[in-house]
RODO-2510 file (C-alpha; in nm, 4 decimals, decimal comma):
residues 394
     n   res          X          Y          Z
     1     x    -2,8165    -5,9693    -0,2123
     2     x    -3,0162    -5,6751    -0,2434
     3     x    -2,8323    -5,5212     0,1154
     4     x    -2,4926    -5,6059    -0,0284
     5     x    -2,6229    -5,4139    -0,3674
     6     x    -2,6406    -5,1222    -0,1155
     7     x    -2,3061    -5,1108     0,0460
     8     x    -2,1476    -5,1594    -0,3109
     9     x    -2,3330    -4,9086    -0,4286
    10     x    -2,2804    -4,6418    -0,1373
    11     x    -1,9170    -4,7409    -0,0940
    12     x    -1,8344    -4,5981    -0,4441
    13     x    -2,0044    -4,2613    -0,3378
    14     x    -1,7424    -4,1872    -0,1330
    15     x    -1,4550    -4,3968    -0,2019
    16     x    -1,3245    -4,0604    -0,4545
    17     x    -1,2649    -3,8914    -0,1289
    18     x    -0,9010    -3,9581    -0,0475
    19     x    -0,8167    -3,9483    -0,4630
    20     x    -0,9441    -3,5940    -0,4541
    21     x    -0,6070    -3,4781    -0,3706
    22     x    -0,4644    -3,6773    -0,6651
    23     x    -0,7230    -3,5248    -0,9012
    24     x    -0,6545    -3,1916    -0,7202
    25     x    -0,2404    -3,1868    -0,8138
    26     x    -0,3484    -3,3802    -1,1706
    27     x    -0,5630    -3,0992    -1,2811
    28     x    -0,5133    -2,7822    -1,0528
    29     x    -0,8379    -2,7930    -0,8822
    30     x    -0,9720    -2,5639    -0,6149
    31     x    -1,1333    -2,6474    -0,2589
    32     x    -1,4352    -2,4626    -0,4176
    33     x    -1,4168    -2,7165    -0,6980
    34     x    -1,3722    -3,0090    -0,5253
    35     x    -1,7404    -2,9374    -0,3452
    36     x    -1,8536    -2,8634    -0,6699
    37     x    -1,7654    -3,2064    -0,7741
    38     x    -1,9063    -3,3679    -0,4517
    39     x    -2,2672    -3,1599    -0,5298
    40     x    -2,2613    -3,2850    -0,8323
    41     x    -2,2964    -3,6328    -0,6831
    42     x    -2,5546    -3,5034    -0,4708
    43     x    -2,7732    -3,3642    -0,7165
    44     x    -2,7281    -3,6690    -0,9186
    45     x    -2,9294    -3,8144    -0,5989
    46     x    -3,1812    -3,5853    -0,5629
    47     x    -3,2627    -3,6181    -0,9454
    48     x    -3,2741    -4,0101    -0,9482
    49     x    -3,5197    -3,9767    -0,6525
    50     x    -3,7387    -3,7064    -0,8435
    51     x    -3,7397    -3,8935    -1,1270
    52     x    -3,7524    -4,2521    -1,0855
    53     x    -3,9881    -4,1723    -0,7496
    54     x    -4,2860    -4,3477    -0,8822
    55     x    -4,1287    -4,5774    -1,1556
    56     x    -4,0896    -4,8945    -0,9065
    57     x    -4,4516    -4,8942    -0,8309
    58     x    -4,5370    -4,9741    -1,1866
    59     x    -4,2438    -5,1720    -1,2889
    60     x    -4,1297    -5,3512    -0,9600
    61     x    -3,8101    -5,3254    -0,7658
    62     x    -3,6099    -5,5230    -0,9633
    63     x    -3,5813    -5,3139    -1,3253
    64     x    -3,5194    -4,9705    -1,0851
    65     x    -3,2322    -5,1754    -0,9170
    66     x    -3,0823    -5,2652    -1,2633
    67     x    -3,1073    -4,9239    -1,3775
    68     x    -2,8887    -4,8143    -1,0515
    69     x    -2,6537    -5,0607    -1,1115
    70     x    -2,6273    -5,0122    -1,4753
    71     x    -2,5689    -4,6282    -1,3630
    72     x    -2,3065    -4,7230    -1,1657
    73     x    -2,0982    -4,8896    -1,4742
    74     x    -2,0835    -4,5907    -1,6406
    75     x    -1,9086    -4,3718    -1,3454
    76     x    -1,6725    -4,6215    -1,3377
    77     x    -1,5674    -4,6330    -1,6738
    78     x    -1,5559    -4,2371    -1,6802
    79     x    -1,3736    -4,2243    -1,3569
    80     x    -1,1402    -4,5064    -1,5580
    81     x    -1,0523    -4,2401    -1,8636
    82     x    -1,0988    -3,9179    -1,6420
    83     x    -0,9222    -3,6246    -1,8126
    84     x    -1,0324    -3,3241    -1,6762
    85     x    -1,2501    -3,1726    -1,3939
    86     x    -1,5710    -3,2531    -1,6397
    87     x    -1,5262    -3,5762    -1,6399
    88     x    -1,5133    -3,5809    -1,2349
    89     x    -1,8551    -3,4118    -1,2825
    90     x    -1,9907    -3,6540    -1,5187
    91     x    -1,8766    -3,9963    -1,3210
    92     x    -2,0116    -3,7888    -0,9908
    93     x    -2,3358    -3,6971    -1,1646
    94     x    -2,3790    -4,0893    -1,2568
    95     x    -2,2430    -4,2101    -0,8996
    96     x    -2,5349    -4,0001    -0,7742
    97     x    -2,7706    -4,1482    -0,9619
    98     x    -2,6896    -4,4953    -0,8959
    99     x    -2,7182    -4,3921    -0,5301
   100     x    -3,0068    -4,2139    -0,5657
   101     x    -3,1854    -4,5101    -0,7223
   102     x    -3,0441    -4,7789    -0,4225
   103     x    -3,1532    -4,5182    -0,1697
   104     x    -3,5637    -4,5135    -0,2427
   105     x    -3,6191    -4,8324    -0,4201
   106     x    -3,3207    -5,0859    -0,2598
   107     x    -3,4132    -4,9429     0,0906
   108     x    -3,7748    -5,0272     0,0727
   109     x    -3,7038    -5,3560    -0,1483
   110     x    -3,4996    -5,4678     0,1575
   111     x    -3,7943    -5,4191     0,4006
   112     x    -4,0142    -5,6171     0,1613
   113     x    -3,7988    -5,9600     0,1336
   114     x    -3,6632    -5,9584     0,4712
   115     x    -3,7454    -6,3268     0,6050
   116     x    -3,9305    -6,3104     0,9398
   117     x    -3,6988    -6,3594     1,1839
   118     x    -3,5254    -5,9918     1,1148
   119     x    -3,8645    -5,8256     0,9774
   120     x    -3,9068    -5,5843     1,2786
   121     x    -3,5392    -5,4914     1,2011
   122     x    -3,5489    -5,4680     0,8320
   123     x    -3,5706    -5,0951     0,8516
   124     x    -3,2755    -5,0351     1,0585
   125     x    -3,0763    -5,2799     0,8670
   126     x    -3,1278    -5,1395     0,5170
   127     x    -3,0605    -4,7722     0,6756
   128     x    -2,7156    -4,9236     0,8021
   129     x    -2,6174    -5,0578     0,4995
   130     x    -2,6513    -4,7253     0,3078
   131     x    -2,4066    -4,5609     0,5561
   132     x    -2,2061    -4,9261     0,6257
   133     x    -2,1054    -4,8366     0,2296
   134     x    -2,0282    -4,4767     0,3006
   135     x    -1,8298    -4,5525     0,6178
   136     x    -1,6327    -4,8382     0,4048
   137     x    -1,5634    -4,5964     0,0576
   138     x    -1,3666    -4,3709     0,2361
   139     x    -1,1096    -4,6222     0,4497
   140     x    -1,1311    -4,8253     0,1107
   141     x    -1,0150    -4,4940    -0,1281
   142     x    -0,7661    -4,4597     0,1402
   143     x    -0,5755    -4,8031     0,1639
   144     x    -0,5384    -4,7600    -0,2279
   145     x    -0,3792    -4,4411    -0,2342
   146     x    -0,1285    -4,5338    -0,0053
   147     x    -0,0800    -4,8993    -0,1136
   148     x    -0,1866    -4,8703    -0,4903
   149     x     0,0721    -4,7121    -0,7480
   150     x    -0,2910    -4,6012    -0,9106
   151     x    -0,5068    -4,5639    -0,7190
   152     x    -0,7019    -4,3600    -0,9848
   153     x    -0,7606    -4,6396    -1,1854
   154     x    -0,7040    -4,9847    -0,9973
   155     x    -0,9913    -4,8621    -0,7365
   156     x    -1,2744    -4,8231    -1,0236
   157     x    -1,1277    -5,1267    -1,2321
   158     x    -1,2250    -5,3431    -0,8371
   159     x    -1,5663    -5,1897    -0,7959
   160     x    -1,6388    -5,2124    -1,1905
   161     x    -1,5825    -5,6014    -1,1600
   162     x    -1,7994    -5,6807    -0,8513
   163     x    -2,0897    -5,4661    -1,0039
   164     x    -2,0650    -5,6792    -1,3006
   165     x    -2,1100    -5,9586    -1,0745
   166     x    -2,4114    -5,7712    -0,8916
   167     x    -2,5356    -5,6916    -1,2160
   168     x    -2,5554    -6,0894    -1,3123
   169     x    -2,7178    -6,1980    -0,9921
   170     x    -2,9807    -5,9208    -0,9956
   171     x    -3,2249    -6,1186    -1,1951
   172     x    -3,1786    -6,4184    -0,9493
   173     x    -3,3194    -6,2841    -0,6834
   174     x    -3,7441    -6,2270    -0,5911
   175     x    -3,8923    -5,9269    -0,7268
   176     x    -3,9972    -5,7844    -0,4278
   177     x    -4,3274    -5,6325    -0,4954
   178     x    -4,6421    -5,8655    -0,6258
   179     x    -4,8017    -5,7465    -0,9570
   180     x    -5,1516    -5,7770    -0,7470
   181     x    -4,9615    -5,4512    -0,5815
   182     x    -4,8549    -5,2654    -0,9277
   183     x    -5,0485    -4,9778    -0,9958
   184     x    -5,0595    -4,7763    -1,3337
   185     x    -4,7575    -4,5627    -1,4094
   186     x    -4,8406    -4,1703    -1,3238
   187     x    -4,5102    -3,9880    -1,2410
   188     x    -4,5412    -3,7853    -0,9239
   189     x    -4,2506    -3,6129    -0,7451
   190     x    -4,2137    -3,7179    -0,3681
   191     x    -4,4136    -3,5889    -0,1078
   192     x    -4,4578    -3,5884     0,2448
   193     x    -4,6970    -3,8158     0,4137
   194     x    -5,0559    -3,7058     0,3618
   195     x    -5,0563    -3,7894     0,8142
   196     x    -4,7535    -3,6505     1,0499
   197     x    -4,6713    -3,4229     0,8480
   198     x    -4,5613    -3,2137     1,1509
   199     x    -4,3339    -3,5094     1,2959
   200     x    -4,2460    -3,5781     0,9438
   201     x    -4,0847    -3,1523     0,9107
   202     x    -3,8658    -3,2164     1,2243
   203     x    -3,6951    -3,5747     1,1138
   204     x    -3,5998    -3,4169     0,8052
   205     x    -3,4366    -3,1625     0,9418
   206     x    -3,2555    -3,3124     1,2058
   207     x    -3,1774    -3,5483     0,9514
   208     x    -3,0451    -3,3005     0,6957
   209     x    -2,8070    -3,1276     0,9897
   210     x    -2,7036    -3,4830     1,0713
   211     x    -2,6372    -3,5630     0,6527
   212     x    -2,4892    -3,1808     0,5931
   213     x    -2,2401    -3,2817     0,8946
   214     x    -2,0736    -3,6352     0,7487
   215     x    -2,1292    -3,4448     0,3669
   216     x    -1,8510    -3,1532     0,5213
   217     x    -1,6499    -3,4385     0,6461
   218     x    -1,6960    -3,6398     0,2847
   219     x    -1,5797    -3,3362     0,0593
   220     x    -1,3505    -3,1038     0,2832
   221     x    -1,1618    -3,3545     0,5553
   222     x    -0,8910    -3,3554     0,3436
   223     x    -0,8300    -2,9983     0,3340
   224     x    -0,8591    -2,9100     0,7231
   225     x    -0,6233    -3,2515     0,7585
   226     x    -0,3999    -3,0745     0,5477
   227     x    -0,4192    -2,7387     0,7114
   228     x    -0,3685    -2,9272     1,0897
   229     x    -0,0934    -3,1406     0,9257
   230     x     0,0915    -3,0179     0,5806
   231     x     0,1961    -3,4008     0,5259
   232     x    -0,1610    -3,5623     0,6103
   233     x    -0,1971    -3,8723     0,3783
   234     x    -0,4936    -3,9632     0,1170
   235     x    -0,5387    -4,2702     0,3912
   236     x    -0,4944    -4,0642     0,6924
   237     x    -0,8153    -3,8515     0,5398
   238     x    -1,0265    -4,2046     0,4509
   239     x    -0,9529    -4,3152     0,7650
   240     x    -1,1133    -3,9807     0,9307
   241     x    -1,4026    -3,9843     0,7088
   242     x    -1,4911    -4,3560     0,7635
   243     x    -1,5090    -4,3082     1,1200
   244     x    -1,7563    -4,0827     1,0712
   245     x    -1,9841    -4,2836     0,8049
   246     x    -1,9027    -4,6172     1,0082
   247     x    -2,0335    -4,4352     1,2968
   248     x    -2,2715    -4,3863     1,2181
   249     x    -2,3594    -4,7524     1,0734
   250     x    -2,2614    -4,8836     1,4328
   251     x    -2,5217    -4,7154     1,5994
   252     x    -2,7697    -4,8727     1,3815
   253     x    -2,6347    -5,1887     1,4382
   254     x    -2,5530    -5,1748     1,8073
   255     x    -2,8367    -4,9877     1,8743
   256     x    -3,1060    -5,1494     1,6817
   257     x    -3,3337    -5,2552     1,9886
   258     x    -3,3795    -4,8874     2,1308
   259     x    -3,7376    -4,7058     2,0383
   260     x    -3,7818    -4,4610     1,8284
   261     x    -3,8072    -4,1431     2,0671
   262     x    -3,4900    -4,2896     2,2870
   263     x    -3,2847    -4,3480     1,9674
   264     x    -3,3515    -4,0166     1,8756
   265     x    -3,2946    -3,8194     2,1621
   266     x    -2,9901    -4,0258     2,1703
   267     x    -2,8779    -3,9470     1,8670
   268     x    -2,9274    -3,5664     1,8868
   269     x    -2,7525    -3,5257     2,1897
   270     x    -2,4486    -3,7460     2,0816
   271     x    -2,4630    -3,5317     1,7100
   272     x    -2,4590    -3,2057     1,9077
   273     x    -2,2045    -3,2999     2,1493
   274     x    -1,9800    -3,3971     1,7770
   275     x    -2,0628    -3,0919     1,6293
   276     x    -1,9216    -2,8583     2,0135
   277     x    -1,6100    -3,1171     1,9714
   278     x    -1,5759    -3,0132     1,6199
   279     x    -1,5812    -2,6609     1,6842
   280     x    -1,2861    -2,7039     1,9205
   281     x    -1,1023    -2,9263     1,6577
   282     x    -1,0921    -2,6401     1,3877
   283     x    -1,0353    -2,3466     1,6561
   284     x    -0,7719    -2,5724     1,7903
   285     x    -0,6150    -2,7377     1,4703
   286     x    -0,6288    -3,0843     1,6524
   287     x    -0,6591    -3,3605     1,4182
   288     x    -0,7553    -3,5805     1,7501
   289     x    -1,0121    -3,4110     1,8462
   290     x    -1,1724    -3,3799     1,4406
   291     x    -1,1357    -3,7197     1,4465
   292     x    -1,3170    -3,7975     1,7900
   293     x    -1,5996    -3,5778     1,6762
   294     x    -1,5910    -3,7296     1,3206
   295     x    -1,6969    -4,0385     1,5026
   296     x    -1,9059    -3,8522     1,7817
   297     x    -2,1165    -3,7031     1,4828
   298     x    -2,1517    -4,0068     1,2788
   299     x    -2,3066    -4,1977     1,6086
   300     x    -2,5642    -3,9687     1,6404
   301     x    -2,6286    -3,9310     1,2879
   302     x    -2,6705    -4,2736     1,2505
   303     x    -2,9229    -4,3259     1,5547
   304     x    -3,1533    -4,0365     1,4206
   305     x    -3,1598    -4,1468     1,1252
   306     x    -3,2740    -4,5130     1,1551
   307     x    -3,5621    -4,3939     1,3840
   308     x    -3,6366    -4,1307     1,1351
   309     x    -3,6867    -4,4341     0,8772
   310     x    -3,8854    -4,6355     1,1328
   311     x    -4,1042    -4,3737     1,2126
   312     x    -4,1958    -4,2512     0,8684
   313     x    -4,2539    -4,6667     0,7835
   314     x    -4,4421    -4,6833     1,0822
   315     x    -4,7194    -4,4603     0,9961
   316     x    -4,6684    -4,3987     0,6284
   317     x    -4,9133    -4,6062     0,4068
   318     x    -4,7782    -4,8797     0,1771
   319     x    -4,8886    -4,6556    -0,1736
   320     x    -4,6896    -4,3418     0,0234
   321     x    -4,3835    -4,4909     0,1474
   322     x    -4,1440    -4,4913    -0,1150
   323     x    -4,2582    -4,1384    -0,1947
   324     x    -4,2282    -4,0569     0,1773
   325     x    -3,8497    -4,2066     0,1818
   326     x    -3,7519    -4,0966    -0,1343
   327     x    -3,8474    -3,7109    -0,0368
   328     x    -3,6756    -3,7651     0,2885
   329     x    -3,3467    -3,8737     0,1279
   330     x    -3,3775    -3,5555    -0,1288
   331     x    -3,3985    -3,3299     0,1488
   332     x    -3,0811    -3,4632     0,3245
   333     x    -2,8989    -3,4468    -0,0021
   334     x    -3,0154    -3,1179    -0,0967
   335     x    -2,8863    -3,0298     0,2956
   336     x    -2,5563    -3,2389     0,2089
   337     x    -2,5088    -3,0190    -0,0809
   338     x    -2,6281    -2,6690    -0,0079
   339     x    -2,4217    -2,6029     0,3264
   340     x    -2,1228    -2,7427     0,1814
   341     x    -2,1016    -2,5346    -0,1306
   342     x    -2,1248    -2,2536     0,0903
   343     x    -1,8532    -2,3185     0,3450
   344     x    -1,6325    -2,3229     0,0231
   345     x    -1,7544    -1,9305    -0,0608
   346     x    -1,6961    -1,8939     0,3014
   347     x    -1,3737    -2,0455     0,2962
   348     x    -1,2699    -1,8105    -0,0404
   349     x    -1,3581    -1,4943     0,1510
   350     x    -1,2595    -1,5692     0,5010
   351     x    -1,0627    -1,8779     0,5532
   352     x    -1,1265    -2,2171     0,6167
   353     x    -1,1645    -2,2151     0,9843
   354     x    -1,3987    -1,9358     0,9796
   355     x    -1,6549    -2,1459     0,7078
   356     x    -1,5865    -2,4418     0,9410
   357     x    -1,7665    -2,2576     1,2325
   358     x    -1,9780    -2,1502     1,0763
   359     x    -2,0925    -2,4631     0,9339
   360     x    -2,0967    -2,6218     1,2809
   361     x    -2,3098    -2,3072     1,3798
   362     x    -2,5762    -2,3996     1,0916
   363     x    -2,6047    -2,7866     1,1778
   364     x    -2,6049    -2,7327     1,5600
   365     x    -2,8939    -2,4285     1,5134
   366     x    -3,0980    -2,6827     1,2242
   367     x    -3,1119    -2,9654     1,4509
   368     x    -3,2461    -2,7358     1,7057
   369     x    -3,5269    -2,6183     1,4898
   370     x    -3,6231    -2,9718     1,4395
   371     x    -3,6467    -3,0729     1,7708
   372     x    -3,8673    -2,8109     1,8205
   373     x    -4,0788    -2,9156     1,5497
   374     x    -4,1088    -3,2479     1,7290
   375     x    -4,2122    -3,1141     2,0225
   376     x    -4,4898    -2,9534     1,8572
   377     x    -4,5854    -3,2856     1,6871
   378     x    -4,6231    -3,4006     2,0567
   379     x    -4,3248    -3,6702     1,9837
   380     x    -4,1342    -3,6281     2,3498
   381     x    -4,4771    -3,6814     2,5123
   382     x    -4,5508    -4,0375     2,4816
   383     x    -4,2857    -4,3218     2,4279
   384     x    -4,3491    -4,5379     2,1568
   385     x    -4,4497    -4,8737     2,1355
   386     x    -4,0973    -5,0943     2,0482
   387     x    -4,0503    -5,1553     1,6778
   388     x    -4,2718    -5,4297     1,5667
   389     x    -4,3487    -5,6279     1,2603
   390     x    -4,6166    -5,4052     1,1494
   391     x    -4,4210    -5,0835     1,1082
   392     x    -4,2476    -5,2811     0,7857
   393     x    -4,5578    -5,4450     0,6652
   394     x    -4,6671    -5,4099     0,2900
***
């Protein structure tokens, strides 16, 4: 229940993707708009996780989850009466607080009922769901703008009707955290892990090149689509965008078993080798090759990230790690956001396949960094013990 929450509530993040173009001819917006309307989104994330950080310890999982879901309701309905480029805003703003809440509090919910059989898993499979949803908003948006007379509308009137139904079964399920665990309610924003903070520096930011790269894809695929191929489709554009996102949930599902340091050298390699492919895509205009290293990216993204998760859960303390994984998630937003919002200026000043370089210049040289801030941490010198039981203990 609380896994199919997620993917609900992370397909609707990104399902506006192939409408954008819609919205773009209904009310004259600009590329530099359109990312303005996807950071929105993203700082709707990044205040839900400042905000609600250190709520669920005092109240429980269940009430945050509500709250997210209840969040979600209202970006439907103002995606449902949209009128103008502030509405977009305000349904973004409210999608990205729904998400934000899922992100933290569903993610580490999902650790804490897993039944035993998929406990030393739990991590990886709560992590996939949150990009399972992305990967699936995107093909979803897609399929309705070429099959759906409106899209605009029928799309939100769908998810409005099965998070009614997620909103009824909520209280059904276990809350997941005992009140024997509850602890007086003193807000804190996140923080990093009071251990590793070292190892901690260098997962975020490979993570935050890895979430910059599918947040490019998520707000500005359909405009190089369109510059490669003047009569590129809204679905053509999901399509290219879910490869990325469902990726990236493959690798966490295929490659659940590997340990932490393989699945993340793994991953940066295969990220880096989909960033070099996407630098050929733009210089080239091939639509094949942006959509090989759509998918190339989202791979690698996706095995960095689940380690990332399993490592800070492996050595973060119970009363730190939702605070540990909610500060995680704001710095991949904030890295979603930022880079994004500047390849538009780019864009404005010197085209798009200039910003597009450049962006690919900033993720590949980020990732870098982090490794390097690994190696400090002394992460590449010892493998790591298989995920067990214990790193999702509570």
């Amino acid at each position: 229940m609380i896994l199919a929450s997620v993917v609900a509530i992370m397909a609707h993040t990104a399902m506006p993707t192939p409408i954008y173009a819609i919205y773009s001819k209904e009310f004259g917006l600009t590329t530099l708009q359109v990312t303005e309307v996807y950071a929105i989104y993203a700082l709707g994330v990044i205040a839900a996780l400042m905000v609600f950080n250190s709520l669920s310890n005092t109240t429980g999982r269940r009430p945050l989850l509500m709250i997210g879901l209840l969040c979600s309701v209202a970006s439907n309905l103002v995606f449902l009466n949209a009128g103008s480029i502030i509405y977009l805003f305000a349904a973004r703003l409210l999608t990205g607080l729904a998400a934000g809440v899922f992100m933290g509090t569903a993610t580490v919910a999902a650790v804490e009922v897993a039944p035993p059989k998929i406990a030393q898993h739990s991590a990886v499979w709560a992590t996939a769901a949150n990009i399972l949803g992305l990967g699936l908003g995107p093909v979803i948006g897609g399929l309705g703008t070429q099959f759906l007379d409106r899209p605009q509308v029928d799309l939100f009137l769908g998810h409005l009707a099965l998070i009614a139904v997620l909103v009824v079964l909520l209280p059904l399920i276990r809350e997941p955290l005992d009140k024997s665990d509850r602890v007086p309610f003193s807000w804190n924003g996140p923080k990093p892990p009071s251990e590793n903070q070292l190892t901690y520096a260098g997962l975020t930011m490979i993570g935050v090149s890895g979430m910059a790269t599918l947040g490019m894809l998520a707000g500005l695929t359909p405009h190089f689509l369109s510059s490669f191929y003047p009569h590129a489709s809204g679905l053509s554009a999901g399509l290219v965008v879910g490869c990325g996102f469902g990726g990236s949930a493959l690798a966490q599902f295929a490659f659940r078993r590997l340990t932490i340091t393989r699945g993340l050298v793994s991953g940066i390699c295969v990220m880096s080798l989909g960033l070099l492919v996407l630098i050929a895509a733009i210089f080239l205009g091939s639509g094949v090759l942006y959509a090989s290293a759509a998918l190339l990216a989202g791979l690698g993204q996706g095995l960095s990230i689940a380690r990332s998760i399993q490592e800070i859960s492996l050595n973060t303390s119970l009363s730190e790690r939702v605070s540990a994984v909610n500060l995680y998630y704001v710095a991949l937003y904030t890295g979603a956001a930022a880079p994004v919002i500047g390849l538009a200026f780019i864009e404005k000043s010197f085209g798009l396949t200039t910003a597009g370089l450049a962006f690919c210049l900033f993720a590949l040289a980020f990732a870098a960094i982090g490794v390097l801030q690994l190696k400090r941490a002394g992460m590449w010198r010892t493998e790591p013990a298989a995920e067990h039981p214990a790193s999702v203990t509570t």
